[in-house]
N, C-alpha and C positions, 0 to 999 in steps of 0.2 A: 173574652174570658167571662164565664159565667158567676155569677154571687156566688156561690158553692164553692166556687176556685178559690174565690177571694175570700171565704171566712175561712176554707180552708191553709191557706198561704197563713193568715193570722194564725193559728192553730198554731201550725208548725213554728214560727219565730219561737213560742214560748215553750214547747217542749224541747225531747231531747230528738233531734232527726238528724240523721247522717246520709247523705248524699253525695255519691261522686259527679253530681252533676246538677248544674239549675234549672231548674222544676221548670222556671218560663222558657227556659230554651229547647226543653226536651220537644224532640216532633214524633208525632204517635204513624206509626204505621196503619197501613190496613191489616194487619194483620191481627189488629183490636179492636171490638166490633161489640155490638150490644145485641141483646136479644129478650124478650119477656117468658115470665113462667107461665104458669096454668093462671096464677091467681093477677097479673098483669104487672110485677113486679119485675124492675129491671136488672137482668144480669151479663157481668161482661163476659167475653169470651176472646179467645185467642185460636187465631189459624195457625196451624202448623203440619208440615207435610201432605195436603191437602185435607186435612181434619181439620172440623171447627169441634174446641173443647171449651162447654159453659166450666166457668167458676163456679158454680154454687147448682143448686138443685133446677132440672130444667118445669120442676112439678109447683115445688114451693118452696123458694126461697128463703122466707121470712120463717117457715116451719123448721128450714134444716138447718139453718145456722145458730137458729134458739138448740134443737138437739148439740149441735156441734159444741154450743159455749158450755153444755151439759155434759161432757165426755168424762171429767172428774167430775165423779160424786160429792167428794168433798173437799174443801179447800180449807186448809189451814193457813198461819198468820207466818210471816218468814218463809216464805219460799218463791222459787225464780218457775217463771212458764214463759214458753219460746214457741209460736207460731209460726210455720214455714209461709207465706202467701196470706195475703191483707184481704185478695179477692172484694168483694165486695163493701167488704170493712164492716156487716153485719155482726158476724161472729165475732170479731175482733173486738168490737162493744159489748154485746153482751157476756163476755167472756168477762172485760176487765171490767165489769160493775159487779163481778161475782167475785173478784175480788178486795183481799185487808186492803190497807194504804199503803202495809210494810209488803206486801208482794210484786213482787215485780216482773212486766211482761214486755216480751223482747218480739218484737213484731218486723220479721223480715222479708221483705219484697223484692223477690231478685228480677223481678221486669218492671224497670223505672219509667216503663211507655203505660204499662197498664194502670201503675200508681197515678201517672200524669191525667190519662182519658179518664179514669176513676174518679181522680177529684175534681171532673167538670159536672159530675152527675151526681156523687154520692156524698153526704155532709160526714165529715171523717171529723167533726172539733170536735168532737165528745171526747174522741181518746187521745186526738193527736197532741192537746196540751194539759195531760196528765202527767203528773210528776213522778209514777209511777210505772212510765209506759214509754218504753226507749224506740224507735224506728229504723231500722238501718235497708235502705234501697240502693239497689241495684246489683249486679252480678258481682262488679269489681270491689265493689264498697264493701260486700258481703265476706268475699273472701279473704281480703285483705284486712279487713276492720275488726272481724266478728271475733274474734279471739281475744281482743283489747279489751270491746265492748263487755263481754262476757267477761270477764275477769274483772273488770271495774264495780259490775253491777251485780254478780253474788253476794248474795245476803250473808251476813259473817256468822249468821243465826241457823244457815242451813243444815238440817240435817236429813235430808232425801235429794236425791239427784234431778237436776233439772227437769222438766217435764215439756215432751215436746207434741207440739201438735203438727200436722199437715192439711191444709184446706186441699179442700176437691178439686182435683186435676193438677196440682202442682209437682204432684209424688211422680208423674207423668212427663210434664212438661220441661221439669225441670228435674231432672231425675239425678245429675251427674253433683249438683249446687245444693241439690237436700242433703246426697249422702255428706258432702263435703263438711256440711252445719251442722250435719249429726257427730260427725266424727271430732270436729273443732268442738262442740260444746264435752265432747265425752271427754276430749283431751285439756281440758281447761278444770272440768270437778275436776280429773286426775290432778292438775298440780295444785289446785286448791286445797284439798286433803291432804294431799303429802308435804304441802308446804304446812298446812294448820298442825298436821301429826309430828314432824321436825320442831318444830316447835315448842309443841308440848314435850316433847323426848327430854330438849337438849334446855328448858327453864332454867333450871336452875344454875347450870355454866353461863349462859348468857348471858345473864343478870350480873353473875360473878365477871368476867370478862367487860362486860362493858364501866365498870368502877373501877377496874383496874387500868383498862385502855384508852379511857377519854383525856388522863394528864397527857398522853404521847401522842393522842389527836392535835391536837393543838399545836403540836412542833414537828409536825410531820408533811408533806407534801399529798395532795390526793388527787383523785382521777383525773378533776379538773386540768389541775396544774400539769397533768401526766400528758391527758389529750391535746391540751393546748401547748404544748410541747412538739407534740408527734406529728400535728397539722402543721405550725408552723415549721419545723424541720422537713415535710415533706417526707415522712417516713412512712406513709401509709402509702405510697407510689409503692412504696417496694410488697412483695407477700408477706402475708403472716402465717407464721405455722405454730398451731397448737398445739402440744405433749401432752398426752394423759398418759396415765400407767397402766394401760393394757398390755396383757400379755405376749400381741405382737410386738408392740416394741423392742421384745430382743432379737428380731429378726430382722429389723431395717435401721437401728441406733447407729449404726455406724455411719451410715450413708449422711444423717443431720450436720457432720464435719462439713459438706461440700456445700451446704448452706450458711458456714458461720459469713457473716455482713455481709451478705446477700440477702437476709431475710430477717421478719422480728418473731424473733420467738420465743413464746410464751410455757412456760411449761406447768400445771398443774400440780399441786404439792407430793402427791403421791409417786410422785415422778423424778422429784427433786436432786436425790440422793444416786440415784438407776444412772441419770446424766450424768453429775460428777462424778462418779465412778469410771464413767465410758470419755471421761476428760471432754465432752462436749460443752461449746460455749452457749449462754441465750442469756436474753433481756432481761428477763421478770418472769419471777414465780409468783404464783397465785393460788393463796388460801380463803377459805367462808367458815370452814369446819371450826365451832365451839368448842368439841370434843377431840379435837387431832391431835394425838400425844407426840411431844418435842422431839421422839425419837427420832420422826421424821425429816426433820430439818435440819438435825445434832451432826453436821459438817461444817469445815469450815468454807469450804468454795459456797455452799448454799447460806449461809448466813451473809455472806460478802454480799450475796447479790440482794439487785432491789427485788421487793415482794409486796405483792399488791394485797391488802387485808381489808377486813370490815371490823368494822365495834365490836361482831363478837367472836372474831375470832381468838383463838387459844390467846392466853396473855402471855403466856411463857413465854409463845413464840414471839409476840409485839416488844416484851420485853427485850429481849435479847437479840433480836435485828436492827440493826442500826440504820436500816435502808428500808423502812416500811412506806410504802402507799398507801393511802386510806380511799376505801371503798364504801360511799355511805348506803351499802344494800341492806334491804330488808323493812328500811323503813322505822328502828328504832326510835321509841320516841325521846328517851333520854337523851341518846346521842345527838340527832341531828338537834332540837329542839334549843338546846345550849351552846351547838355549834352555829345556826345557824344564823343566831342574832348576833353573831360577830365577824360571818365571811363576808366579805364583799363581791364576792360569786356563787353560782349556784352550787351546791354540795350532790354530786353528782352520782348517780348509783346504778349498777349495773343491773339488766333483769335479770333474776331467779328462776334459773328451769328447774332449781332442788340439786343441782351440783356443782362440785366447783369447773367440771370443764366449759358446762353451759354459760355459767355465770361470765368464765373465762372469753367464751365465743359472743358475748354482749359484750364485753369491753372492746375487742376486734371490730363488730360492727360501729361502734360508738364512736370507736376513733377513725371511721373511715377507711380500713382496709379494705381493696375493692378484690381482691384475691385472698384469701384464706386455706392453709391444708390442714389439714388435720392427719396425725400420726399418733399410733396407738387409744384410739376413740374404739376399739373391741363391741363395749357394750355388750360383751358374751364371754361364756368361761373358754375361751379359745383352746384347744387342748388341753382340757381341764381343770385349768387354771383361773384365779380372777385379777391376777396384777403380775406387771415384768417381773423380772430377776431382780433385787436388791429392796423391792417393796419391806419395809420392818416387821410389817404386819400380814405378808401372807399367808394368807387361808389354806387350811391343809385339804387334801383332794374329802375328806369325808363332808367336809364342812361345807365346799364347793357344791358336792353333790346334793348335800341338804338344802342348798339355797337354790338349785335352776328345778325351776316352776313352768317355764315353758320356751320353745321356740320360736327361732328367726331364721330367713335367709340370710346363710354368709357372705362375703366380700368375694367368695369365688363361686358362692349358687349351691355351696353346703347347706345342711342344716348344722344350727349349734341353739346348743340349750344355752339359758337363760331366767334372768327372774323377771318377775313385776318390777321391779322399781328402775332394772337398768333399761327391760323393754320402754319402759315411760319415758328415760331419757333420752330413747334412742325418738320416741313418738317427737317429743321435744326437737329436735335438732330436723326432721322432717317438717315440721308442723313451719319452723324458722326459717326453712331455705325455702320452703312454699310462697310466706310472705314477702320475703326479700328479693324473691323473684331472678331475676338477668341482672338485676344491679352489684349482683356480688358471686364471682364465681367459688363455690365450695367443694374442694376435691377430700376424696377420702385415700389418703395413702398411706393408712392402715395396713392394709395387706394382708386381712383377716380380716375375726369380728364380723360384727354384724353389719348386711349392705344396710346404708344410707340411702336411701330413696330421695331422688332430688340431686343429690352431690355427683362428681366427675371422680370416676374410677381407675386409678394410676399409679402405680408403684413410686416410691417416693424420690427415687434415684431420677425418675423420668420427670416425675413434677418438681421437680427443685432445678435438672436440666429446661424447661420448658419455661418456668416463672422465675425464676431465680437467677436474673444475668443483670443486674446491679452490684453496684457492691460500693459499701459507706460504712465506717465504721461507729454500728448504731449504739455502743456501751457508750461513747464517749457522747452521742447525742442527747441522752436522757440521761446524763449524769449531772449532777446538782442542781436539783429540782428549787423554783422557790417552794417553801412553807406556803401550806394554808394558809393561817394567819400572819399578816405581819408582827411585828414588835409591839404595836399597843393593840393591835384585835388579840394579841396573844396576852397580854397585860392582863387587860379586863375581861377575857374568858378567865385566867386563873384565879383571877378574884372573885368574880361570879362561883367558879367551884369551890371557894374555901366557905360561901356560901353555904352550898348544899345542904353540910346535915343540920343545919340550924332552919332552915326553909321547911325539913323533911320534918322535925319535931313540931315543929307548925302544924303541919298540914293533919299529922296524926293524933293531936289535942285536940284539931278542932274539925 
């Protein structure tokens, strides 16, 4: 191993680099090869299909990758830049010395053989242990990681959309792994915005809800408790089916009968009332929504049952169910912040695609279900419509019309119109089963709505025949949950809160 190798190995300890594989173990093919320009400067190259392709200029090197770090004219302070290909790691320097400190650049190498032969030749510590300048190599690492990474490392300061670069030959090489990183960062601003935009909407309820719901945090059971429930019972062997309140749903509701303790199912708030109505049994309902007016839940089989909630959700509704979950999503910091110095486990939160079905489909993974269906996931105005029969709040057909902005392929290779935000969730739920790969089979037995790209295509009578031949009576499994806190973490949380407005007049005196 060369010095170069070695300062560069130091390099990387101290940055941020993500690897599906160690860098000393990688073996370089011949298929990576070096070659000099005009001005005697060394460039690597790669064979492929009997083509040798330089990484960088076969003229002048050092010339083009100074033009290349010049592609924006001007660089502002808070904002994210993403390079497909480190190539020679010229550009990649002088790029990020043209850089604030608060900028941040995501430098992705999807040939972990080239990064390897690379760093026996090229001195990469300038950037590689910059605090500023994240690394993520290899194919696998790329597409499974980059989504994370990118959502971790937008600046909360952004206001213009990622900016991305392509070094030479890679748009080539790697043709199938760009579009993929193009597509993953486009889909990641999307829920960055629409999570910031949510946000700002729904301030002022959330704020209210979370002072109203943190005394019934405390006496309430949450995810933790829920999953550690559901493993040790061995309830994720069986499938889970999710219920949204798509407008197919009143076309296959009845069939969800021949799933009661065969399966755990989950149903989304919207949905809540559409079920008891059609006398179908499930587990757990699940709310996010700040703004969900109680009309929704104003039954009494839907109040009976447990319902999985965050901090800020509706208080009315935290109020008046006697069977709440607590979900610590979103990351409040009142909430968890006062909660957390008194659980004696982690306070567990499900990810945010920006809805509550999404939200609902991370608790599903979270606790290990290795089959999941999905029924009534539409994501489109299905004949016209945007929610089943018994929805409180459906949309009249003008309203509908107003709202679809564009098209999808449907569940049977229709077209159906559609908006931006449900296309986003539908991008969502694609982007998820991309990552999760064969570990988790996701059927869509919708039977409309928009296809699912990724998911297993099945009417729901057949996927419930097909996964659904256990049967355990699962209400009685996840019934009497412990609390969150016990008896004295519950003590000295409520003391801590009679705290509060006296701590709060502090803090605004001084």
């Amino acid at each position: 191993m060369s010095k170069t190798y070695e300062r560069n190995i130091r390099a990387i300890k101290k940055g941020a680099f993500l690897s599906d594989k160690d860098m000393d173990k990688v073996k370089i093919s011949k298929n990576v090869s070096f070659m000099k320009d005009m001005h005697d400067n060394l460039i690597p190259c790669i064979t492929k299909d009997g083509y040798t392709y330089a990484l960088s200029s076969k003229v002048d090197a050092e010339k083009s990758s100074e033009c290349f770090s010049l592609f924006f004219n001007e660089i502002k302070p808070m904002e994210t830049y993403c390079i497909f290909g480190i190539g020679d790691g010229r550009a990649a320097g002088k790029f990020l010395d043209r850089l604030y400190d608060n900028d941040i650049l995501l430098l992705l190498e999807p040939d972990i053989e080239v990064l390897r032969a690379n760093m026996e030749k090229f001195d990469y510590s300038g950037f590689l242990n910059k605090k500023n300048c994240i690394i993520v190599a290899g194919k696998k690492q790329i597409i499974s990681e980059l989504g994370q990474v990118i959502g971790s490392s937008i600046n909360a300061g952004m206001k213009t959309a990622i900016k991305y670069l392509i070094s030479p030959g890679y748009d080539v090489l790697f043709n199938e792994e760009c579009r993929k990183c193009i597509n993953t960062i486009d889909y990641v601003v999307k829920t960055f915005i629409y999570s910031r935009n949510t946000s700002i909407f729904m301030n002022d309820s959330t704020n209210i809800n979370i002072v109203h719901n943190i005394p019934y945090f405390i006496k309430r059971p949450d995810l933790y408790t829920l999953i550690k429930r559901i493993k040790k019972q061995k309830l994720n062997k069986y499938p889970a089916i999710l219920v949204s309140a798509g407008p197919s749903l009143d076309k296959n509701i009845a069939d969800l009968k021949l799933a009661d303790k065969k399966a755990f199912i989950v149903v989304v708030d919207s949905a809540l009332k559409t079920m008891a109505f059609n006398g179908i049994n499930y587990q757990i309902g699940y709310t996010i929504d700040a703004v969900k007016p109680f009309s929704v839940f104003d039954d009494t089989t839907v109040l009976s049952k447990p319902i999985i909630a965050t901090v800020v959700s509706s208080a009315e509704v935290v109020k008046n169910c006697n069977n709440i979950i607590f979900d610590f999503a979103d990351g409040y910091v009142i909430g968890n912040s006062l909660l957390k110095d008194y659980s004696s486990h982690d306070l567990l939160a499900s990810e945010s695609g920006g809805s509550v079905s999404t939200s609902a489909f991370s608790f599903l993974l979270m606790a290990g279900f290795k089959t999941i269906i999905l029924v009534g996931q539409d994501l489109a105005f299905t004949g016209g419509v945007g929610h089943a029969q018994g929805f409180a709040l459906q949309e009249t057909a003008e309203q509908v019309k107003q709202r679809s902005t564009c098209t999808v392929e449907g569940w049977d290779g229709s077209e159906l119109s559609t908006d931006h935000q449900m296309k986003f969730y539908l991008e969502w739920f694609e982007n998820k089963i991309q990552e999760i790969g064969k570990k988790v089979t996701v059927v869509n037995a919708t039977e409309g709505g928009a296809r699912i790209n990724g998911s297993v295509l099945m009417t729901l009578k057949d996927a419930i025949s097909k996964y659904c031949t256990g049967v355990m009576d699962l209400d009685v499994a996840i019934s009497n949950l412990p609390r969150s806190l016990n008896k004295k973490q519950t003590i000295e949380c409520e003391n801590s809160l009679k705290e509060l407005p006296k701590n709060s007049l502090y803090f605004l005196k001084n």
